[in-house]
C-alpha positions as CSV (number, residue, x, y, z in Angstrom):
1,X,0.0,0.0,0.0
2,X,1.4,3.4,-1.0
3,X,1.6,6.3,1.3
4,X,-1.2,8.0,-0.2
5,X,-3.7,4.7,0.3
6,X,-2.6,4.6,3.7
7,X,-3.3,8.0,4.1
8,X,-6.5,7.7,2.9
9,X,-7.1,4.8,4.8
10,X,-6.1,6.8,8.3
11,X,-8.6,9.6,7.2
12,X,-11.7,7.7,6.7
13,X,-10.9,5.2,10.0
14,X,-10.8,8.0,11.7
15,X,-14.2,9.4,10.7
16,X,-15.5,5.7,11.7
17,X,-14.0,6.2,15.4
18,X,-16.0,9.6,15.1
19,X,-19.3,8.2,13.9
20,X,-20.6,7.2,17.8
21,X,-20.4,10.6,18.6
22,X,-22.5,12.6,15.7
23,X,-25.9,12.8,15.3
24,X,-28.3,14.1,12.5
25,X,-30.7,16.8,14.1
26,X,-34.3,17.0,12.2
27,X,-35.2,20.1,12.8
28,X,-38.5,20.4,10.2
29,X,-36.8,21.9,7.6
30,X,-33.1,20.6,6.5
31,X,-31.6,18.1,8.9
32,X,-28.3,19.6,10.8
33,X,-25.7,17.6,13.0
34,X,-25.1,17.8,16.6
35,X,-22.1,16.4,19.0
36,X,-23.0,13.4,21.3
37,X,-21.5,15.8,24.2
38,X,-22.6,13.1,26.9
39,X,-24.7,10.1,26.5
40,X,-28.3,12.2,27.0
41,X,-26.7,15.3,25.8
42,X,-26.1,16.9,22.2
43,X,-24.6,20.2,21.6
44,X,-25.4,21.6,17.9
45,X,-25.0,25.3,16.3
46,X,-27.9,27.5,17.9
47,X,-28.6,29.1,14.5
48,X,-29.5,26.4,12.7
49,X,-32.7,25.6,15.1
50,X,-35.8,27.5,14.6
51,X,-36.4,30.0,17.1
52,X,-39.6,27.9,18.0
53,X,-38.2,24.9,18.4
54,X,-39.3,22.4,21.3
55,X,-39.8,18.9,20.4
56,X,-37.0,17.8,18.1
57,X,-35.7,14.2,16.3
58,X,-31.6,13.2,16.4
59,X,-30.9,10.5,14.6
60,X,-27.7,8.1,14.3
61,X,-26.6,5.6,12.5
62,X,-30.7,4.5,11.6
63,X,-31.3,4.7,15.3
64,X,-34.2,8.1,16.0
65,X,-34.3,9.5,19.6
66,X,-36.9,12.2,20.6
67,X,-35.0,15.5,22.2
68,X,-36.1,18.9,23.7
69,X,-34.4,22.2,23.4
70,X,-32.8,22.5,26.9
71,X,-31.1,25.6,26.6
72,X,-29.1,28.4,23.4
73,X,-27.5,30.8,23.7
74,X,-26.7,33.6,20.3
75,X,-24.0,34.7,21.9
76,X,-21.5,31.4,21.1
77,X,-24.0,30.1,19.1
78,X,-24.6,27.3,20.7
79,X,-27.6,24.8,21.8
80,X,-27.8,21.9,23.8
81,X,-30.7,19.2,23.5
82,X,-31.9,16.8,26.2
83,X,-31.9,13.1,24.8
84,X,-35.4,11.2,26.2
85,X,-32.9,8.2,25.6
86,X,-29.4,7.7,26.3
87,X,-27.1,6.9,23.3
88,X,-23.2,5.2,23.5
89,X,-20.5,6.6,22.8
90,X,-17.1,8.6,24.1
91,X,-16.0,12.1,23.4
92,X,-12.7,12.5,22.1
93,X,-10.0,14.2,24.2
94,X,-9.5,17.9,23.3
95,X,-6.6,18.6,21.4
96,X,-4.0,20.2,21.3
97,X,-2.1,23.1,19.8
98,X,-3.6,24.0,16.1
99,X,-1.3,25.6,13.3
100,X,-2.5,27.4,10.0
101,X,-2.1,25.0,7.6
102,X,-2.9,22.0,9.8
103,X,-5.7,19.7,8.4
104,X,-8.7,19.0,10.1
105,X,-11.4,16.5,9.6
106,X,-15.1,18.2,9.6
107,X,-17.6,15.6,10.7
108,X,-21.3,15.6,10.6
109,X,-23.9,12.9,9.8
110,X,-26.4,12.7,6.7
111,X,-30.1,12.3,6.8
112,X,-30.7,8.9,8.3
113,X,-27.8,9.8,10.9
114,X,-24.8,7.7,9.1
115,X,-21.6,9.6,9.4
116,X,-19.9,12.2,6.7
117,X,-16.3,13.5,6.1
118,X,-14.8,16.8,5.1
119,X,-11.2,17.5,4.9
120,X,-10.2,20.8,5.5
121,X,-7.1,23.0,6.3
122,X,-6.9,25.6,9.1
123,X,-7.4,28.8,7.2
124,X,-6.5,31.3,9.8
125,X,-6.2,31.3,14.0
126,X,-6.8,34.6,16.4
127,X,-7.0,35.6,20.3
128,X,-10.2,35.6,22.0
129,X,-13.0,36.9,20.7
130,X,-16.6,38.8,21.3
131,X,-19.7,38.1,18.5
132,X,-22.1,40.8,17.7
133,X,-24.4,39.0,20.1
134,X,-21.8,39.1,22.9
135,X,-20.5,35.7,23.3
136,X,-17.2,35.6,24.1
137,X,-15.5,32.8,22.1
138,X,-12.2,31.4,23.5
139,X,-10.3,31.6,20.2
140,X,-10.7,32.3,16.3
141,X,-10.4,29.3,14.0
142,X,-11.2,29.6,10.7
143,X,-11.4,27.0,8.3
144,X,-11.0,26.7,4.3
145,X,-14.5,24.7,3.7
146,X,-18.0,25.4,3.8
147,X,-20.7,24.0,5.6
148,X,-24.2,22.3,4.5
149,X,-25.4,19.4,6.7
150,X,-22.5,19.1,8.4
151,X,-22.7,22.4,10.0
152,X,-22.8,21.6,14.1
153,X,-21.0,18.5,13.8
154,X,-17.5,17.9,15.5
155,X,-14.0,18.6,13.9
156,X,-11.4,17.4,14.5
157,X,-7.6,16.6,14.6
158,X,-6.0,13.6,12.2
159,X,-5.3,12.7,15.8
160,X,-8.8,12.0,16.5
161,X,-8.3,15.2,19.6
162,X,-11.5,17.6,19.3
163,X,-11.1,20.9,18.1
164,X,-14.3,22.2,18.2
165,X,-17.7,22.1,16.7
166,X,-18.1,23.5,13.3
167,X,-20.1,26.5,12.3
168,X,-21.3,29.2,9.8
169,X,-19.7,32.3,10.2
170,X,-19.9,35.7,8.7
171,X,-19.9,35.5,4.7
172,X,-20.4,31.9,5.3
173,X,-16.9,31.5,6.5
174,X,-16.3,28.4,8.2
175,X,-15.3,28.7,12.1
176,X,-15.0,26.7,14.7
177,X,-16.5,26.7,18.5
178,X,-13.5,25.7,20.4
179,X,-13.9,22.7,22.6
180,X,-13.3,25.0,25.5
181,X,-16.0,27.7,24.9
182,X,-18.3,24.6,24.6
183,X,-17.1,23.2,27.8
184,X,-17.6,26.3,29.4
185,X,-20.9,27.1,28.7
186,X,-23.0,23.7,28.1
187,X,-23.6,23.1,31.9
188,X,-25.3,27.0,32.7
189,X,-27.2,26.1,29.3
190,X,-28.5,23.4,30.9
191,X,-29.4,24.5,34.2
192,X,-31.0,28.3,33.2
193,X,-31.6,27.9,29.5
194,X,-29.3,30.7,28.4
195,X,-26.4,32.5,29.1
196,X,-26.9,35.6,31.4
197,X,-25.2,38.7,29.2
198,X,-23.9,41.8,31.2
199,X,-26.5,44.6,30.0
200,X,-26.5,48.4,30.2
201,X,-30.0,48.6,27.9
202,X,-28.8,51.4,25.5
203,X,-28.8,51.6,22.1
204,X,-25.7,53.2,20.4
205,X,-24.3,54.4,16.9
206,X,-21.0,55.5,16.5
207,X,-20.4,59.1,15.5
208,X,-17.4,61.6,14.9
209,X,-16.6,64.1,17.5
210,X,-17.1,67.5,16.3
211,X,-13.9,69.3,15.8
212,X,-14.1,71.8,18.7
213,X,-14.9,68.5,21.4
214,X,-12.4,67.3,20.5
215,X,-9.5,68.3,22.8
216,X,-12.2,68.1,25.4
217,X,-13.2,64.8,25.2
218,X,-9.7,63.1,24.5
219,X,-11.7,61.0,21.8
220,X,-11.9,61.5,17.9
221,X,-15.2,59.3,17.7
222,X,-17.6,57.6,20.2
223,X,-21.2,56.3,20.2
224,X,-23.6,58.0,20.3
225,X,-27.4,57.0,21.9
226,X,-29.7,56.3,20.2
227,X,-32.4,54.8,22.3
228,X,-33.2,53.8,26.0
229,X,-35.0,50.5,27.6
230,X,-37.7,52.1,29.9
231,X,-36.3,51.1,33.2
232,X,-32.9,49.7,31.9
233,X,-29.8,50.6,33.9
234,X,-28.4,53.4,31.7
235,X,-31.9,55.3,31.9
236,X,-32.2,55.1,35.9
237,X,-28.5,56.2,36.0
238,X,-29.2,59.5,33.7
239,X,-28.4,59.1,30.6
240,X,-29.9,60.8,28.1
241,X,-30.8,60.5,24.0
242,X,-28.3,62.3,22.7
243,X,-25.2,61.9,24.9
244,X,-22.3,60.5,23.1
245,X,-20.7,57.5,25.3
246,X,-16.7,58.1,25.1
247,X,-15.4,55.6,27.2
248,X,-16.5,53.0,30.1
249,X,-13.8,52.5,32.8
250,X,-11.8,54.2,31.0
251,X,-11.8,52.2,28.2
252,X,-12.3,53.7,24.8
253,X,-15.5,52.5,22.7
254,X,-15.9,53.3,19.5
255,X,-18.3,50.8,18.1
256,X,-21.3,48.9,19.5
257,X,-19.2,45.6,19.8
258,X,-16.5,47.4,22.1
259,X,-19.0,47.1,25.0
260,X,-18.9,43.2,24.6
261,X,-15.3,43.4,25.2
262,X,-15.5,46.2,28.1
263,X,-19.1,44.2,29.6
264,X,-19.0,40.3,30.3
265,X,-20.8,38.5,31.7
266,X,-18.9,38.6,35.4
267,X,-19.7,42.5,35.5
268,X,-23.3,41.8,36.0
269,X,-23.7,43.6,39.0
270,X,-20.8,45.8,39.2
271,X,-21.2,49.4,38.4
272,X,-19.7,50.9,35.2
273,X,-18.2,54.4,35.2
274,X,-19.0,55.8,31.8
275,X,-17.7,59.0,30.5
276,X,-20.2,61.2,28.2
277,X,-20.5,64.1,26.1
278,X,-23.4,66.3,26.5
279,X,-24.4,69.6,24.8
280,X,-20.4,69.9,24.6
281,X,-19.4,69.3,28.3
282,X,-18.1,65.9,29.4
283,X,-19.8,64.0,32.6
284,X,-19.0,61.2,34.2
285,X,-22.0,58.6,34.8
286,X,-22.0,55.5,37.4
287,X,-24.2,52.7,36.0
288,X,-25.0,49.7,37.6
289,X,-24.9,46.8,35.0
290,X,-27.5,44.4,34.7
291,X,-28.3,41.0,33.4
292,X,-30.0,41.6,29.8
293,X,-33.6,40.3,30.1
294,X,-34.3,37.0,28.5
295,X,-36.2,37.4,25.2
């Protein structure tokens, strides 16, 4: 057997040792997969569920189990769903270090549950980072591939370690939900249904500063609001349509996703010092951060 058989041969035994663990989700409209996280636990990509959904199928490998929405959160994009009936199988260890250029084996499962295999390569890796919902994912990994019902499955290493569980992106870029954002976060989903999001209920746009604020303010740009939630924290604190927000703990913000950075989750009930612009005069405003209200 040549080295390219062989190699070929070490791919698609290791999508078999992968089967046990991925699941086809039928959602009503096209079937998604999901990661058997524990034996009565899947995790799958929150936005491929419908935002009613409630009684769900997973199938694998033939075999249909009934499941319930137990908990999703935007944020990391993930959902978890409560098996009525246990299924075998063993989660890989996570892996470890990942390089650009490193393949990766994208796993999800057909229709009827049986297994599928994608080969990709690592596109590109980043730091930590925030969504535009405010999830804070524990690091970018970007993949050359695209998704279709494979999206929500697991990927992983030629070594058979878990990176991650794959998901749609902006532009339909490939990413993947590091095993340790999932790790984090499937327990709270589980227990409260969602992921409690630090909240200051203002709407903001960013905006220029005029020219003669400028020296004033010690900002070229900030965000402006825009609107208030009746009885959200930044209204009973003061602030006002119209002031323009230039930094929170002395952090600058400059777009909307800045506070996601500035406002996680562990600063629910802390107080924010927030630095305005009003009518031209700069104030400082204390603002005691919430826990965003569930939808």
């Amino acid at each position: 057997m040549d080295t390219i058989e062989q190699f070929s041969s070490a791919l698609a035994d290791r999508i078999a040792a992968a089967a046990p663990i991925v699941v086809g989700i039928h959602t009503g409209k096209q079937p998604r997969s999901g990661i058997l996280w524990r034996p009565d636990v899947v995790v799958a990509s929150e936005q491929t569920l419908p935002q009613d959904a409630a009684a769900l199928r997973v199938v694998r490998g033939g075999r249909t189990v009934g499941a319930t929405l137990a908990g999703r959160d935007p944020g990391t994009n993930v959902a978890v769903l409560k098996l009525e009936a246990a299924l075998d199988g063993a989660l890989p260890a996570p892996t470890g270090a990942v390089r650009v250029g490193g393949l990766a084996l994208v796993v999800g499962a057909d229709a009827s549950g049986n297994a599928t295999g994608r080969l990709a390569m690592v596109h590109a890796l980043g730091d930590a980072w925030h969504s535009m919902a405010g999830g804070r994912i524990d690091a970018l990994i970007r993949l050359d591939t695209r998704l279709g019902m494979d999206e929500g499955g697991p990927v992983l290493s030629l070594t058979g370690g878990l990176i991650g569980m794959s998901t749609s992106g902006p532009r339909r870029r490939t990413i993947v939900i590091p095993t340790a954002t999932l790790a984090r976060i499937i327990d709270p989903l589980l227990s409260e249904g969602r992921i409690a999001r630090a909240w200051l209920g203002i709407g903001l746009q960013p905006v220029s500063i005029p020219d003669g604020f400028r020296q004033s303010a010690g900002r070229d740009s900030g965000l402006m609001v825009v609107s208030l939630a009746g009885g959200g924290p930044a209204e009973a604190a003061g602030v006002l349509p119209g002031d323009i927000v230039l930094d929170i703990d002395g952090g600058a913000v400059n777009r909307p996703r800045s506070l996601s950075v500035l406002l996680g989750s562990d600063r629910i009930g802390q107080t924010a010092a927030l630095r305005v612009l009003r009518a031209g005069a700069v104030q400082a405003i204390s603002v005691t951060i919430a826990a965003r209200p569930a939808a």
